[in-house]
N, C-alpha and C positions, 0 to 999 in steps of 0.2 A: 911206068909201073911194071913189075916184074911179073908173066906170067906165073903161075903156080904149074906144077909137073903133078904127073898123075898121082893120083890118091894111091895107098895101100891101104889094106884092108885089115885092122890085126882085133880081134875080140875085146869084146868090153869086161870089167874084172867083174867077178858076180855082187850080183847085187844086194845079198845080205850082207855081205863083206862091205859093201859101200854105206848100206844102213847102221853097221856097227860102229864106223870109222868116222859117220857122219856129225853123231853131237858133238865129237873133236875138231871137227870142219868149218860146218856152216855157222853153227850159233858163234862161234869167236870169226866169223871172215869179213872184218875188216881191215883198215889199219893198226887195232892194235893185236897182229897174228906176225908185226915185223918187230924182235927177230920173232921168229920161227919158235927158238926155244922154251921162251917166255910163253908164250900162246898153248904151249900143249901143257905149258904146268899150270896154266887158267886154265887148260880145258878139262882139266881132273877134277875140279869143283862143280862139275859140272854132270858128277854123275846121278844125283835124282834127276836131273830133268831129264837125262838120256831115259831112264825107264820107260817116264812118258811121252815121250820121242816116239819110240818104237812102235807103242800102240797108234799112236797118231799120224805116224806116216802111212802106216799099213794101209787105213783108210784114203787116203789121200795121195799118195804119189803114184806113177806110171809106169808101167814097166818098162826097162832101159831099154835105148838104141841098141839093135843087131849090131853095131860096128860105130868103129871111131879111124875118121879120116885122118891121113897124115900128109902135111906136104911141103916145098919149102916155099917161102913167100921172099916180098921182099924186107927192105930194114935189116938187113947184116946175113938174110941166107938161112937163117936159123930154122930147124926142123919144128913145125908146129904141129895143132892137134882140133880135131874141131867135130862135133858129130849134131845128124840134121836129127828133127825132131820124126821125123818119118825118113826113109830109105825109097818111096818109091817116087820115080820119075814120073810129073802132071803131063797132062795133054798139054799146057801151058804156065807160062812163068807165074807162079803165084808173090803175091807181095809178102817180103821178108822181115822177119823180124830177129837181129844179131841181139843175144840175149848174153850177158856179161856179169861174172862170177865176182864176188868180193874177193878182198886179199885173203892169199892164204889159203882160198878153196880150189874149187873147180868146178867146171862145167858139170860136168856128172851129178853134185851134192847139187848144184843150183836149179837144175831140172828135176830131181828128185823130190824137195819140197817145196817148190813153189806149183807144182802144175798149172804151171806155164803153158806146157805142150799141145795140154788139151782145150786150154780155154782159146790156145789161137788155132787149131786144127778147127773145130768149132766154128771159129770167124771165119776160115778158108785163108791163115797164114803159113806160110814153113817158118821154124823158127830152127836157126844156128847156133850153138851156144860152143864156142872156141875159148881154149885155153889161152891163160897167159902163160909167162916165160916165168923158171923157176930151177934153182941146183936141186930143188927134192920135190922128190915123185908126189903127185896131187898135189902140192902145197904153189898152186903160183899166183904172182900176181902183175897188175899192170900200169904203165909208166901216164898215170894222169894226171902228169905235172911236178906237183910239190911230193907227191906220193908213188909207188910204195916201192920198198924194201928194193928185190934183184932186179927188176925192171928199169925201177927208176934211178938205180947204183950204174945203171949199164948202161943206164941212155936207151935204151931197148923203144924204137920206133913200132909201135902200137898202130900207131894212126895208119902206117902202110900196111902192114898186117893187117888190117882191116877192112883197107881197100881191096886189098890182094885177095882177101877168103871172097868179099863181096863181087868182084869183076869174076872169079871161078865158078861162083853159083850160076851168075848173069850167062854164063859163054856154056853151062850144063845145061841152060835152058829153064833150071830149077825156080829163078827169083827174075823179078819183073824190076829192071833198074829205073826204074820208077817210082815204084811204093817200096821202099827199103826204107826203115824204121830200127833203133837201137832203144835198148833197156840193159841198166845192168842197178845192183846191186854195190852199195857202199864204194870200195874201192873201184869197180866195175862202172856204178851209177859217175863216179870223177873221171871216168874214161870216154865215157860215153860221151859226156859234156864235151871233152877235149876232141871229140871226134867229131862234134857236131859245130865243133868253134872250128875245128882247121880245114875241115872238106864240106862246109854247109851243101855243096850241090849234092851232095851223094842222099843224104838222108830224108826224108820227108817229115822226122816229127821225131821226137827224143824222149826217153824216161828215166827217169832215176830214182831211185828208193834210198832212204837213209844213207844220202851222198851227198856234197857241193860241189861246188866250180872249186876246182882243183889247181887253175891257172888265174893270170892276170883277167879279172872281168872287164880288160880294159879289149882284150882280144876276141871276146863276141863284138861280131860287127855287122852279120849279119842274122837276121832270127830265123825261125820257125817255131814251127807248133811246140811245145813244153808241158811235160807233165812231170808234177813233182810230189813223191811220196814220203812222209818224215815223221818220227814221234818226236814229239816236245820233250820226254826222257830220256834222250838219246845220250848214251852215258862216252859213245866211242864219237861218232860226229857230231856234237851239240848245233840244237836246233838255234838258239842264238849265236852260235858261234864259240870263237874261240877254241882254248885246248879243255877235249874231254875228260872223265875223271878216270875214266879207263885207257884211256887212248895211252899208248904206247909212246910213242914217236915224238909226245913234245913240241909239237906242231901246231899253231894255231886253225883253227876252219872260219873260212868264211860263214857268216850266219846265213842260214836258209831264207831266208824271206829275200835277203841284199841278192843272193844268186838268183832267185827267180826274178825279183824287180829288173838286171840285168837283164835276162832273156827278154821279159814284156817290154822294156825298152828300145831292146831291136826290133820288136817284132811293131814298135807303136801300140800296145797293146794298153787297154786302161782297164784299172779292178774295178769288178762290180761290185764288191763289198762282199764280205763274209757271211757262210748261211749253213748251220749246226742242224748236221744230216740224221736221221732217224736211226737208231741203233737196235739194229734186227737181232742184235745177239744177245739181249738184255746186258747187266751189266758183268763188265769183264774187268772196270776199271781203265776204260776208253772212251772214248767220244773222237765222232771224226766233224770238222768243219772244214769246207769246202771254200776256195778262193778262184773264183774266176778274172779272169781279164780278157778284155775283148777285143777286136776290132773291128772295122765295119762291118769285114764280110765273116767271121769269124766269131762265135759267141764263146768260144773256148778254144781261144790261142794259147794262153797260157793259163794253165791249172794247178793249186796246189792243194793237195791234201792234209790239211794238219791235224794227225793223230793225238790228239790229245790224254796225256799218260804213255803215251807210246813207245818203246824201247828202240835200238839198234837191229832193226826187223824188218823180215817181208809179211805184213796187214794178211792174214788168210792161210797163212803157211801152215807146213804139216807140225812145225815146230812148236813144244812146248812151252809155254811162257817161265819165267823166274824171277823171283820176286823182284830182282834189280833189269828184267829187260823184259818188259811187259809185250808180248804180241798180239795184237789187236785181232778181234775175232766181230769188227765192227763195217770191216772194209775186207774186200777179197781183192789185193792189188793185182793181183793177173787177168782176172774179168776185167778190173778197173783201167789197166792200160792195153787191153787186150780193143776196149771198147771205143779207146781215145784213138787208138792207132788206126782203127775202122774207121771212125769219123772226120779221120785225114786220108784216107787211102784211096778217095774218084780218083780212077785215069785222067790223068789229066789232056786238056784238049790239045789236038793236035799242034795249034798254034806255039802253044808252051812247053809242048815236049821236050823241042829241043833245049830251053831256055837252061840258063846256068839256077835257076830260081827254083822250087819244086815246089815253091806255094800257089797252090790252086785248086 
């Protein structure tokens, strides 16, 4: 693996300018944001909900990173970009969590309305959140397989760039190569998968939001912990599968239930049956039920969340819902993986440290 060369340092862009640009961003970042063009002429219909956007983030999101790192990694050399949820250096490696943009966005929109940042400062995690590869500015996305757009046109090696941002934190002292944990988002959520099917030793436990396996499920071969966030409305990645009715690309998805049964498979993992969670927000036009699998030592190896009514969303965000992409105000997914990624993150015993395995 290629060391990474020293960071620069260059300003973050302001951040009502990033609020302004955001209902164009995040609400359309998945796969259907490739091309590019298409996506910003859907993100014009899109102007009521921006109003209540505005109000909604206000409440809700964090104020941006002092800075955004720059550096080259490996996988072709290419100049990347990636900024920590905090700036100041721990007494010691705190467990990391690499947090992962849908297509089409960026890292910046994706910390901005999920507050993310603070539900894992909170836990005592750092969290990363690194761009993908993109020809225009904000808009990028990443190579998880069958998907997306400049990434995946280019071949663009993801999975090493990811090792590379994660070996940089590890050698700053920053992240404990131990408890390292990914989450992303739609296109993000298919990357993350892909990154925990090709370097299983690096990760301790994976999440994905309104995303599937991206690649052959014939290539999980080995498991870990799993957690999986989805609406049954899901008009860009359908919850059963198949091609969405918004989706762009033409592209069939794996059905969500078939990706997680994959993961519980590696993991040996068996369902304990389905159990329809209390909904603290009265009615929104959601309902979450809750899918656990287990195994011996593990009461939640693999979990899924099924939003029911649930749009192309992150469950809790600052985002306003729309009649055709419902956001669930039933589930807060950042406490909710913020909580799962705790409940895998003991040190593990010295015995197993070194092992290629990180389950323990």
């Amino acid at each position: 693996m290629r060391r990474a060369s020293a960071a620069t340092r260059c300003p973050v862009p302001a951040y009502d300018a990033r609020r302004r640009s955001f209902i164009k961003s995040f609400l359309m970042s998945s796969i259907s944001f490739i091309p590019r063009a298409r996506a910003m002429r859907a993100a014009a219909l899109r102007v009521v909900a921006a109003i209540a956007f505005l109000g909604a983030i206000a409440a809700r999101a964090e104020a941006p990173p002092p800075v955004v790192q720059t550096w080259t990694a490996g996988g072709g050399g290419a100049s990347r970009s990636y900024f920590l949820s905090d700036d100041d250096k721990p007494k010691q490696p705190r467990p990391l969590i690499v947090a992962l943009h849908g297509g089409g966005s960026n890292a910046a929109l994706l910390a901005a309305a999920t507050g993310l940042s603070k539900a894992a400062r909170d836990a005592g995690f750092l969290v990363a959140y690194p761009n993908g590869s993109g020809a225009a500015a904000d808009a990028y996305t990443w190579n998880s397989g069958a998907c997306c757009g400049y990434a995946k046109a280019r071949n663009v090696d993801d999975v090493a760039h990811l090792q590379a941002l994660v070996a940089r934190l590890v050698s700053q002292g920053r992240a404990d190569p131990a408890r390292v944990f990914a989450v992303g988002f739609s296109n993000g959520g298919m990357m993350a998968y892909r990154w925990a099917a090709q370097a299983p030793g690096t990760l301790r436990a994976v999440a994905a939001v309104s995303a599937t396996l991206d690649i052959d499920p014939a290539l999980v071969r080995e498991g870990l912990p799993v957690l999986h966030i989805h609406g049954t409305d899901d008009p860009y990645v359908p919850y059963a599968g198949g091609i969405g009715r918004k989706a762009s690309t033409g592209a069939p998805r794996l059905a969500v239930e078939a990706a997680v049964a994959r993961w519980a498979a590696a993991m040996d993992a068996r369902a304990q049956g389905a159990e329809k969670l209390r909904s603290p927000a009265g009615d929104d036009g959601t309902s979450v039920t809750r899918v656990r699998h287990a195994t011996a030592s593990d009461p939640q190896a693999v979990v899924l969340y099924r939003i029911e009514g649930g749009g192309h969303t992150w469950p809790g965000s600052a985002l306003a819902s729309t009649p055709d992409n419902r956001v669930s105000r039933q589930l807060d997914a950042s406490e909710t993986v913020v909580a799962f990624f705790k409940a895998h993150a003991k040190p593990c015993p010295k015995q197993r440290a070194a092992s290629r395995s990180l389950r323990c």
